[in-house]
C-alpha positions, -999 to 999 in steps of 0.1 A, spaced: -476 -46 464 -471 -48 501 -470 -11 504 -506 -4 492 -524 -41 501 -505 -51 535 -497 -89 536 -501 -109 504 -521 -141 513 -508 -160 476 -476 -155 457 -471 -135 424 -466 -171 404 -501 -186 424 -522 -150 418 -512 -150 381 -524 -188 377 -556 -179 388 -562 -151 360 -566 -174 331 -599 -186 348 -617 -148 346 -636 -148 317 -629 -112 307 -593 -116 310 -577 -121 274 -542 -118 279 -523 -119 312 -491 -93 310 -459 -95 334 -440 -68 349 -473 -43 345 -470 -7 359 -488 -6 392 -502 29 380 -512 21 345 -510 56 323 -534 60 291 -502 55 269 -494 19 287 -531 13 284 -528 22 247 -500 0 238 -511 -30 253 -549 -30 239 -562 -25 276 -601 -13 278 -607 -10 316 -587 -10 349 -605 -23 375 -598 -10 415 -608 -15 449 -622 20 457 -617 12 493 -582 -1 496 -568 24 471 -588 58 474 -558 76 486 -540 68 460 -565 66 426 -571 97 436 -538 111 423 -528 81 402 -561 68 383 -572 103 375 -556 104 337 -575 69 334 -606 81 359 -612 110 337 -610 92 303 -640 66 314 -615 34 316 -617 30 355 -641 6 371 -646 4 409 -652 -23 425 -670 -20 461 -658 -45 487 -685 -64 506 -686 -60 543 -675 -92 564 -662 -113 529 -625 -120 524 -611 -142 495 -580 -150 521 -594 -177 542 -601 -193 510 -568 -192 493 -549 -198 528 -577 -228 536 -570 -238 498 -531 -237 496 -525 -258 532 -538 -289 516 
């Protein structure tokens, strides 16, 4: 993950906890591809993947086109001057 995001503020074990709490999250699966092909999507019941248009346009461009093209990608725009790290790293001192 460090490749394509840079420094991870929480831990694979912490990020995961905090899934359950999305309401449009059904089921949470481990060991996920970090490109998701149709197929994958298929087999695991998976309507949408959802993307960070900034941080990853380089590489959806290439890797989220199979999933782009089929309607099952949604972007998410990041908001100038907001960061959820301060938060979690604010959160996880105490």
């Amino acid at each position: 993950m460090a490749k394509y995001k840079g420094k991870v503020v929480l831990d694979y074990e912490e990020r995961k906890s905090l899934l359950p709490h999305i309401k449009w999250i059904d089921e949470i699966i481990d060991d996920a591809p970090w490109w998701p092909t149709l197929e994958w999507m298929q087999q695991h019941n998976i309507d949408f993947v959802v993307g960070d248009e900034h941080v990853y346009e380089h590489y959806q461009s290439a890797a989220f086109r199979p999933v782009r093209e089929a309607g099952r990608f949604i972007s998410v725009a990041r908001e100038e001057g907001m960061s959820f790290s301060p938060s979690c790293t604010s959160n996880s001192v105490h």
